[in-house]
C-alpha positions, 0 to 999 in steps of 0.5 A: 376129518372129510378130505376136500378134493381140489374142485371142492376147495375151488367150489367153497372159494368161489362161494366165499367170495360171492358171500363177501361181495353180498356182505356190507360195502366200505365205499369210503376208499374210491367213489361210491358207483364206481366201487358199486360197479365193480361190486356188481361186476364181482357178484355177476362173475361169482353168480356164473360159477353156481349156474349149469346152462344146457348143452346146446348153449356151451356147444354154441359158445364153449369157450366164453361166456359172454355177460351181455348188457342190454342196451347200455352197460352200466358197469363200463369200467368195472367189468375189465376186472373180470374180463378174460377171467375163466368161469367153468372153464369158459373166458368171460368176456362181454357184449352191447345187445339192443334187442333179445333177438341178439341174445344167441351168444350170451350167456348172462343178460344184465338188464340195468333198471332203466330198461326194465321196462323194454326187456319185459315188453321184448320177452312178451314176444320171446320163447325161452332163451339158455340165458340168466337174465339178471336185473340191476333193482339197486337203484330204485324203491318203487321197483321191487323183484316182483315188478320184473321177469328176470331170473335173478334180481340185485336188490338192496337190503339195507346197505348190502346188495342181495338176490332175489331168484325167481325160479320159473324164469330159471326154468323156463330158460333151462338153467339150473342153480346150485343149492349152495346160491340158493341158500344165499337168496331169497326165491320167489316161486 
């Protein structure tokens, strides 16, 4: 029987618990979004786990991990459940950008559906930035990943949220992914 070292152990939980936020929603027990928005704020915090960002970017911030949201932050309460939480050793902690210009500390970007729009006509004018921008599509039918440039998208398939990656974007900005959340997504290339 292979023996599992304790970062193994860790690394397998970790994947557990994203598998477990992907899997159907039992929103009988608090009100719908605000058990979507604690859901939102598990999976980001799960995503965290499975991306390796350049070291440029952990030297600029090595002690947090700031998820960022862009111009408004649709998971207000939600977040305190993973604030001050420890992701690959850095305290994820959060912050309010209006433009990607104020992106230097961020390491994750949450870019809610109504500004899709904005965050696609502020990247036109961009170079790559170390950050995963992640696009909440949930919400919305008309709006599917391939109407955005984000490097992960939260999509609905049926009654489970699901990700949709879309590499180029993760390359470009320099971060890797773990196979192990690739296999959970679909990839767009």
């Amino acid at each position: 029987m292979p023996r599992f070292s304790f970062n193994s152990y860790r690394h397998w939980l970790a994947l557990l618990s994203l598998l477990v936020c992907l899997y159907p929603l039992n929103l009988n027990a608090e009100p719908y979004e605000q058990k979507l928005q604690q859901v939102k704020a598990a999976i980001l915090f799960n995503i965290a786990k499975f991306v390796r960002w350049p070291e440029p970017a952990i030297a600029n911030n090595p002690t947090n991990l700031t998820l960022c949201y862009y111009r408004e932050n649709p998971l207000r309460q939600a977040f305190q459940s993973i604030a001050g939480k420890s992701a690959q050793s850095r305290v994820v902690d959060g912050l309010l950008i209006d433009s990607l210009a104020e992106a230097e500390p961020c390491a994750m970007l949450l870019i809610p559906l109504s500004q899709l729009r904005n965050f696609s006509d502020d990247l036109a004018h961009h170079g790559p930035l170390p950050v995963l921008t992640v696009a909440d599509l949930t919400q919305s039918h008309s709006i599917g990943p391939a109407d955005s440039r984000a490097a992960v998208n939260l999509i609905r398939q049926g009654s489970r949220i699901g990700l949709d990656i879309y590499l180029p974007e993760v390359t470009r900005n320099g971060l890797t992914i773990s196979s192990e959340l690739l296999k959970l997504a679909t990839i767009r290339r």
